[in-house]
GUPA-75583 format. One record per residue (C-alpha): z, y, x; residue in three letters. Coordinates in steps of 0.25 Angstrom, whole numbers, plus 5000, padded with zeros to 4 digits. Layout:
! GUPA-75583
w: Z&v: Y&u: X&res: Ala;
...
***
This chain:
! GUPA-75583
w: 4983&v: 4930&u: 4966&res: Unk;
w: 4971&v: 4941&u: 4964&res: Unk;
w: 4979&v: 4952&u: 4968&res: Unk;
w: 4969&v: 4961&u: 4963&res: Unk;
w: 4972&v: 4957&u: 4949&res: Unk;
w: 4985&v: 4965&u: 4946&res: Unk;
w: 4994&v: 4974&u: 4951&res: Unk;
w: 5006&v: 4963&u: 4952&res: Unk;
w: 4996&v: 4954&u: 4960&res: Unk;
w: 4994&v: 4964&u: 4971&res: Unk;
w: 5010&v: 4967&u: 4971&res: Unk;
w: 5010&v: 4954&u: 4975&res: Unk;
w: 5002&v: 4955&u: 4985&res: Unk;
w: 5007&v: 4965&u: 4992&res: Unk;
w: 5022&v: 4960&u: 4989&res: Unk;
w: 5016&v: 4945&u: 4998&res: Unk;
w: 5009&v: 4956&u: 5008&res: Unk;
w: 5022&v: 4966&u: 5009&res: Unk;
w: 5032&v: 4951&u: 5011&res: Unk;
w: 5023&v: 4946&u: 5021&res: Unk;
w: 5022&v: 4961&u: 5029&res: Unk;
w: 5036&v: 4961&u: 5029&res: Unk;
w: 5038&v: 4946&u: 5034&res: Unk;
w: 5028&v: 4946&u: 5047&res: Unk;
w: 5029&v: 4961&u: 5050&res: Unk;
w: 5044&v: 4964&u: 5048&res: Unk;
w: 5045&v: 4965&u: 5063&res: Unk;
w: 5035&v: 4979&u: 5061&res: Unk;
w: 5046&v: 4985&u: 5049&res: Unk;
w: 5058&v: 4981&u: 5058&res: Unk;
w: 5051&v: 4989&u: 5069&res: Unk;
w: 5047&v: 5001&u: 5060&res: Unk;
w: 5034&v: 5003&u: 5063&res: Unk;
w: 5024&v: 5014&u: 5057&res: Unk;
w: 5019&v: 5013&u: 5043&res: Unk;
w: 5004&v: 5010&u: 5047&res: Unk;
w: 5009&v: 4998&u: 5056&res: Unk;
w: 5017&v: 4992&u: 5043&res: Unk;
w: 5005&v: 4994&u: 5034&res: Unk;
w: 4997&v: 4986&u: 5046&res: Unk;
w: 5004&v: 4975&u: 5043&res: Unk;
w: 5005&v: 4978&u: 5028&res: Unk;
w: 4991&v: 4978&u: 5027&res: Unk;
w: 4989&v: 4965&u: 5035&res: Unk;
w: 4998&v: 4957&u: 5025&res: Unk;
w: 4989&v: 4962&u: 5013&res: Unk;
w: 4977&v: 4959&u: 5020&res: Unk;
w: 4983&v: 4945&u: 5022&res: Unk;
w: 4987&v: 4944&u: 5004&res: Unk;
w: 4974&v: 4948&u: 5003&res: Unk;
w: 4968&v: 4938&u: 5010&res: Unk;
w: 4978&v: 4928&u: 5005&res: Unk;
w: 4976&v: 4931&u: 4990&res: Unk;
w: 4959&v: 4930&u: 4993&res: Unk;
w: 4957&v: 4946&u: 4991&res: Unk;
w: 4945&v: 4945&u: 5001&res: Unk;
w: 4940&v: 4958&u: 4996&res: Unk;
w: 4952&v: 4965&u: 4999&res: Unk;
w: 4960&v: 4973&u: 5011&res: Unk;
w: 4971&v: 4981&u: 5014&res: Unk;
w: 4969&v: 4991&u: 5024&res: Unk;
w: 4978&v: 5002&u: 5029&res: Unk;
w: 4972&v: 5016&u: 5028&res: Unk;
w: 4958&v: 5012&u: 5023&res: Unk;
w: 4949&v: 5026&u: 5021&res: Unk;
w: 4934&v: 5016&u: 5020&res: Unk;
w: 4926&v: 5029&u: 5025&res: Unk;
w: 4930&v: 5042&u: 5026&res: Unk;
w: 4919&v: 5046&u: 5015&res: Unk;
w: 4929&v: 5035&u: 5006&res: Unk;
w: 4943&v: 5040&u: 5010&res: Unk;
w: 4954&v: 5039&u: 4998&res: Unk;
w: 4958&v: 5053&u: 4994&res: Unk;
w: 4969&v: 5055&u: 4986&res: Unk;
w: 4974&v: 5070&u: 4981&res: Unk;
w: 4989&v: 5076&u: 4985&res: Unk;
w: 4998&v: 5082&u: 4975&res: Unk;
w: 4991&v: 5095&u: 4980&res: Unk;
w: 4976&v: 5089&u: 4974&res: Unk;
w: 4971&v: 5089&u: 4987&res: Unk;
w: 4963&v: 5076&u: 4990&res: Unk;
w: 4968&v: 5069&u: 5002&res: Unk;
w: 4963&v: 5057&u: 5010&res: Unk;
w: 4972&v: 5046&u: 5011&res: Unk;
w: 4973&v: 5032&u: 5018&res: Unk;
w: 4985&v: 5024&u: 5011&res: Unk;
w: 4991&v: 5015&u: 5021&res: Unk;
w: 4986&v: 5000&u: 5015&res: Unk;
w: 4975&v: 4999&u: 5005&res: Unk;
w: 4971&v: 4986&u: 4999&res: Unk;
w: 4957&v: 4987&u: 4995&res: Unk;
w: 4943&v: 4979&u: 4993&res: Unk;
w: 4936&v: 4990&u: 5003&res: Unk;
w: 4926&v: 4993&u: 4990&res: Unk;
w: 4924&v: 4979&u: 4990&res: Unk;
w: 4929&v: 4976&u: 4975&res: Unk;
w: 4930&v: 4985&u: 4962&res: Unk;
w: 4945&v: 4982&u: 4964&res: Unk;
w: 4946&v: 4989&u: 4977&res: Unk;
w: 4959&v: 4996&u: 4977&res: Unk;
w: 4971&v: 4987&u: 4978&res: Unk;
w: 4984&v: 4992&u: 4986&res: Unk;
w: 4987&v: 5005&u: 4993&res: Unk;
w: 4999&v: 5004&u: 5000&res: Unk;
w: 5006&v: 5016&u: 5007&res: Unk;
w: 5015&v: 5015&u: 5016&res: Unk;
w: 5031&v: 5024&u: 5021&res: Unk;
w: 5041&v: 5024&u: 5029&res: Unk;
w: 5054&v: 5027&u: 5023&res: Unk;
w: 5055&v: 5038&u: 5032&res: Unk;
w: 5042&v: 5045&u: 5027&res: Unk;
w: 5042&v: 5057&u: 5022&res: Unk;
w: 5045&v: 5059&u: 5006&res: Unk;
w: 5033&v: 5065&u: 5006&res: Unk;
w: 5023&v: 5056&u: 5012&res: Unk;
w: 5031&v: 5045&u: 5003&res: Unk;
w: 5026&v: 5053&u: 4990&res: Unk;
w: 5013&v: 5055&u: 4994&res: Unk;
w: 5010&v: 5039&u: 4997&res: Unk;
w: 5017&v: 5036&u: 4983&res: Unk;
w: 5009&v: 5049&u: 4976&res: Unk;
w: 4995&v: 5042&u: 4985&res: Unk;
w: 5000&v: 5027&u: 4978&res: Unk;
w: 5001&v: 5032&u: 4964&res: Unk;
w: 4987&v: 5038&u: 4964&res: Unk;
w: 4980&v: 5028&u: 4972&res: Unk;
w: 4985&v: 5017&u: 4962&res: Unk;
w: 4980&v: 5024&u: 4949&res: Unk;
w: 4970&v: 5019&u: 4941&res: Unk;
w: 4966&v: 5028&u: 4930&res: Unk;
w: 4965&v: 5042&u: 4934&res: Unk;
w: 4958&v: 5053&u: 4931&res: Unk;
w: 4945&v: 5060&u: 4935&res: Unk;
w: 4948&v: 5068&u: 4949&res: Unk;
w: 4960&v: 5058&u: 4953&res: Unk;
w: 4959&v: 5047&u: 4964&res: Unk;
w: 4960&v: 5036&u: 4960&res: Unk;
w: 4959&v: 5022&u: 4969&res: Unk;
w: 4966&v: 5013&u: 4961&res: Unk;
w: 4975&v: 5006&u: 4967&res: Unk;
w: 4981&v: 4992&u: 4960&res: Unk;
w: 4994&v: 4996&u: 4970&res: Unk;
w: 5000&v: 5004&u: 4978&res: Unk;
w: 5012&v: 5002&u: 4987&res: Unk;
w: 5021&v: 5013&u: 4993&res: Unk;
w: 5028&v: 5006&u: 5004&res: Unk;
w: 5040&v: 5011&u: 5010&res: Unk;
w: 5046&v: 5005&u: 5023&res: Unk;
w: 5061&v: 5010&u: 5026&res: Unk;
w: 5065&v: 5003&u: 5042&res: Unk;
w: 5077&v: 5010&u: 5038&res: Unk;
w: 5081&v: 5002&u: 5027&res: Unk;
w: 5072&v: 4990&u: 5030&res: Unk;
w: 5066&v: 4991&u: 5015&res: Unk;
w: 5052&v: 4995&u: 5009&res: Unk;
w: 5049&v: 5000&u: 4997&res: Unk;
w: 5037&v: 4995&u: 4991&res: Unk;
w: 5033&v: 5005&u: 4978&res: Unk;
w: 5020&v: 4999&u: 4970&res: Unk;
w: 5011&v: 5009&u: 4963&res: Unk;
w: 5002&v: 5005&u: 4950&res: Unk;
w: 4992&v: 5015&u: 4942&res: Unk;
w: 4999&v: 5027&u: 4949&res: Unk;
w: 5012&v: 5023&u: 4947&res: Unk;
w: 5023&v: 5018&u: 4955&res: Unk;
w: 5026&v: 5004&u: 4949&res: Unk;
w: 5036&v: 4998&u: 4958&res: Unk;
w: 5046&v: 4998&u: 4970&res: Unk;
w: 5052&v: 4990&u: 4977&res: Unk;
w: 5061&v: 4990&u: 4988&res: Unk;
w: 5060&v: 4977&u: 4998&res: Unk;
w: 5069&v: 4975&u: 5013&res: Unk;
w: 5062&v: 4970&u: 5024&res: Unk;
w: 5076&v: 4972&u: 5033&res: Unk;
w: 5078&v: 4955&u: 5033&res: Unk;
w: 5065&v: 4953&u: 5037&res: Unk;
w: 5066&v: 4963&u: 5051&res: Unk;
w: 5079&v: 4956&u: 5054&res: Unk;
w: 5069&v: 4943&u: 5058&res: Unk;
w: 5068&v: 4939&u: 5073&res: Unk;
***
């Protein structure tokens, strides 16, 4: 599978990456660690599908800024250009034209309303592909909010295409925490 082909292939992808997260390190969900620990290990299973599906070219890294002098920016809803650093990119590091696969960001359930918004808002722009002159535009084939709620033992997974949120889904990991 070239997961760089379509938007379905790299759903896939992440769907084999996000099972197999869940299978080896529900032991970290059931303990309810912070959101950069879960996207460690989140990051490590990509790396793994990329290897897997022979995308050598390709990495996911948490927090990438390459240089400071290349930083991603972004504008608030004020119109005030901020840096940011989503939590897991998958990228080719400027090594293919292609370079800009997945941004992933990554909640609690207890997080703010506000801090949820913004990572949606930050999704929808970074995943646009036509935009006009003065807009930031990374292009991203797909973005994933990713919502973990310990509470519930559920995540929710949105998926964002062309600026647009295009999915939801709601998965339990509770039976695979219940493991000895």
């Amino acid at each position: 599978m070239d997961i760089t082909e379509d938007y379905q292939n790299l759903k896939d992808f992440f769907w084999e990456a996000n099972r197999a997260f869940i299978e080896k390190y529900y032991v970290l969900l059931d303990e309810e660690v912070s959101e950069r620990c879960l996207c460690g290990a989140l990051m490590h299973e990509l790396n793994k599908q990329l290897e897997k599906n022979g995308c050598n070219n390709y990495y996911a890294d948490i927090e990438f800024n390459r240089n400071k002098k290349r930083i991603k920016q972004l504008p608030n809803d004020d119109g005030f250009v901020n840096n940011i650093l989503p939590d897991i990119i998958v990228h080719s590091r400027g090594k293919e034209t292609l370079d800009n696969l997945l941004v992933l960001e990554m909640k609690k359930s207890s997080a703010e309303q506000q801090d949820k918004k913004k990572d949606r808002n930050r999704l929808r722009k970074m995943t646009k592909q036509n935009c006009n002159e003065g807009c930031y535009s990374y292009k991203y084939k797909l973005g994933v909010y990713y919502e973990v709620n310990f509470e519930e033992k559920q995540i929710i997974v949105e998926f964002y295409q062309d600026g647009e949120n295009a999915e939801e889904n709601i998965l339990s990991y509770g039976d695979m925490t219940q493991r000895s």
